[in-house]
N, C-alpha and C positions, 0 to 999 in steps of 0.2 A: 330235547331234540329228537325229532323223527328217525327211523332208520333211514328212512330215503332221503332224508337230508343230507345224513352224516354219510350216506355214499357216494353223493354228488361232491363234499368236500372230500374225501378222501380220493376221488377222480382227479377233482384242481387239483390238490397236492401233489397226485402221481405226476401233472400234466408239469406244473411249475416246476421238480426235480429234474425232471428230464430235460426241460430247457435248461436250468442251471447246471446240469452237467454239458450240456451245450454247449454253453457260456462259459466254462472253464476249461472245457476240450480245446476250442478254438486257440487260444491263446497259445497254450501249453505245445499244441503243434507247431509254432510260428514260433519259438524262442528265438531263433538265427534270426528274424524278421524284427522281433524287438528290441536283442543285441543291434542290429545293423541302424535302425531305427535312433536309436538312444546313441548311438557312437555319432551321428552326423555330425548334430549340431555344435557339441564343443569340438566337431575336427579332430579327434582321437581316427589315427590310422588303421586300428583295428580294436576288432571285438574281444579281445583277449583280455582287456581289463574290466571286464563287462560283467558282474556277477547278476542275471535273476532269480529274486528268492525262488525257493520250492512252492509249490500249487497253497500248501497249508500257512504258508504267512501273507497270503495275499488278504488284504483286508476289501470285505464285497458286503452288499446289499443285498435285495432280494433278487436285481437284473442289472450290477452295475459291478467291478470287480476292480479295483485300483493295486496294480504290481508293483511291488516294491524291486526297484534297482540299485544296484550297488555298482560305482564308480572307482575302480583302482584298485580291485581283485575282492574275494571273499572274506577275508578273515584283514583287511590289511589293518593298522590303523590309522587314523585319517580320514577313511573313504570318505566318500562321497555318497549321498543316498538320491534319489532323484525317484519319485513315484510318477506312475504311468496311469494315465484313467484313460 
């Protein structure tokens, strides 16, 4: 491979990271919104039994990030798990 080739990939790649820091800023800002979100549907009156994992157990793609939700506290057992794409 040429130099000039391998600079042009290593420009994507800069380009790509930075989107996918993006892509995982977003979310990360808006927790109360994906709490509030995930509580609607089964009718739970509040967000307090609402665990989302941390940034690093989110399972992602190259542009696609699916969060893992925990339903009925952190550590309980039982919960509930409920993934968010």
């Amino acid at each position: 491979m040429l130099a000039k080739e391998k600079e042009t990939d290593i420009l994507d790649e800069l380009s790509n990271h930075a989107q996918r820091v993006k892509l995982f800023n977003h979310p990360s800002q808006h927790i109360h919104v994906i709490k509030y979100l995930t509580a609607h549907p089964p009718g739970l009156e509040s967000t307090e039994e609402i665990y989302v994992a941390d940034q690093e157990d989110w399972v992602h793609g190259s542009f696609n990030v699916c969060i893992l939700i925990h339903i009925g506290g952190h550590n309980a057992g039982g919960r509930k798990e409920r993934p968010l794409k």
